[in-house]
C-alpha positions as CSV (number, residue, x, y, z in Angstrom):
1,X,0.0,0.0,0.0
2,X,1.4,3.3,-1.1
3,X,0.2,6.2,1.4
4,X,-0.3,9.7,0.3
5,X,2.8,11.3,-1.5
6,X,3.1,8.4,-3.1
7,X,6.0,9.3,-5.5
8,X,8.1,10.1,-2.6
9,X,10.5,7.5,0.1
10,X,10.2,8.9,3.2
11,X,13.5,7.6,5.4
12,X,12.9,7.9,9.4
13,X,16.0,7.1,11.7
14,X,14.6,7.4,15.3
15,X,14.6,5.5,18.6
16,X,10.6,5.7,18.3
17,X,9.0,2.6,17.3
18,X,7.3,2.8,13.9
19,X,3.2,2.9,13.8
20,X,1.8,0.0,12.9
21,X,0.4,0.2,9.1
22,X,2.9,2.2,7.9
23,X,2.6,2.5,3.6
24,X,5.3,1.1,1.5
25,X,6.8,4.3,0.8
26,X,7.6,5.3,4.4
27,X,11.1,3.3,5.9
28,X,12.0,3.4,9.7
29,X,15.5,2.5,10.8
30,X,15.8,2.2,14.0
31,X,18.5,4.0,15.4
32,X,20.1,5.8,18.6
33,X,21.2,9.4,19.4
34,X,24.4,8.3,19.9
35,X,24.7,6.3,17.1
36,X,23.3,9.3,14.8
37,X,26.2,11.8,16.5
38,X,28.8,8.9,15.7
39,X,28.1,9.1,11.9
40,X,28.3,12.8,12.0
41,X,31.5,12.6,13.4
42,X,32.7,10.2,10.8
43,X,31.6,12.9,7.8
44,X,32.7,15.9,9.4
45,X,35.9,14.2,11.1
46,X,35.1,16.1,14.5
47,X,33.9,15.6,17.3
48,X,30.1,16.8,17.6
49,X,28.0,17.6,20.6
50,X,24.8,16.1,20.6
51,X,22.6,15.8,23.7
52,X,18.9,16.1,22.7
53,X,17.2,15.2,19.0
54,X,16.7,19.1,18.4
55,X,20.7,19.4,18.3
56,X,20.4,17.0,14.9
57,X,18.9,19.8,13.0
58,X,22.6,21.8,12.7
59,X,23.5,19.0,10.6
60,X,20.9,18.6,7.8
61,X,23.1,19.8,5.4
62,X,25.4,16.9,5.5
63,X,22.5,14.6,6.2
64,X,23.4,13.7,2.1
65,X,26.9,12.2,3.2
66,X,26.0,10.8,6.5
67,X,23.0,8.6,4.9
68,X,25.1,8.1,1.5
69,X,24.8,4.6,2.1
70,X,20.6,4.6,2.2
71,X,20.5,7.1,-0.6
72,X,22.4,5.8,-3.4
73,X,19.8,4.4,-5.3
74,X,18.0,7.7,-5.3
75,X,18.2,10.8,-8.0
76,X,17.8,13.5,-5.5
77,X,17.2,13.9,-1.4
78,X,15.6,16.3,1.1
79,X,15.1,17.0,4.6
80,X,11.8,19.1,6.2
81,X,10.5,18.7,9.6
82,X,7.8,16.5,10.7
83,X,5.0,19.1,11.2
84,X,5.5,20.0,7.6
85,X,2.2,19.8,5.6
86,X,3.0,18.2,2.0
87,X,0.6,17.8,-1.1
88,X,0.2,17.5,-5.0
């Protein structure tokens, strides 16, 4: 089942566990904080301080390096917020 948006891959690292039902087109990975700063580290080749989820949104920019390896197989990438309303 393709949910609305259905041209679109939605990619969700969190510690949250996924709803149930999710559509085809919308992949959680589960993932911690601290494994999330440890890949940041690795592209920016620095240490990062990350203490709270909010701190993650200084590094979108380099979100395309630091998920290379689950974006590959894509033409293009974004990043929004989750309270960001999205239609045709």
């Amino acid at each position: 089942m393709k949910g609305a948006n259905s041209t679109l891959d939605w990619l969700i690292f969190s510690d949250q566990a996924p709803p149930a039902n999710l559509p085809c087109n919308i992949h959680f990975f589960p993932d911690q904080l601290q494994n999330l700063a440890q890949r940041i580290e690795r592209v920016a080749g620095t240490k990062v301080s990350i203490t709270r989820p909010y701190d993650l949104c200084i590094f979108r920019p380099c979100y395309g390096q630091v998920f290379a390896e689950y974006l590959r197989s894509y033409d293009f990438w974004g990043h929004c917020d989750l309270d960001v309303l999205w239609g045709d």
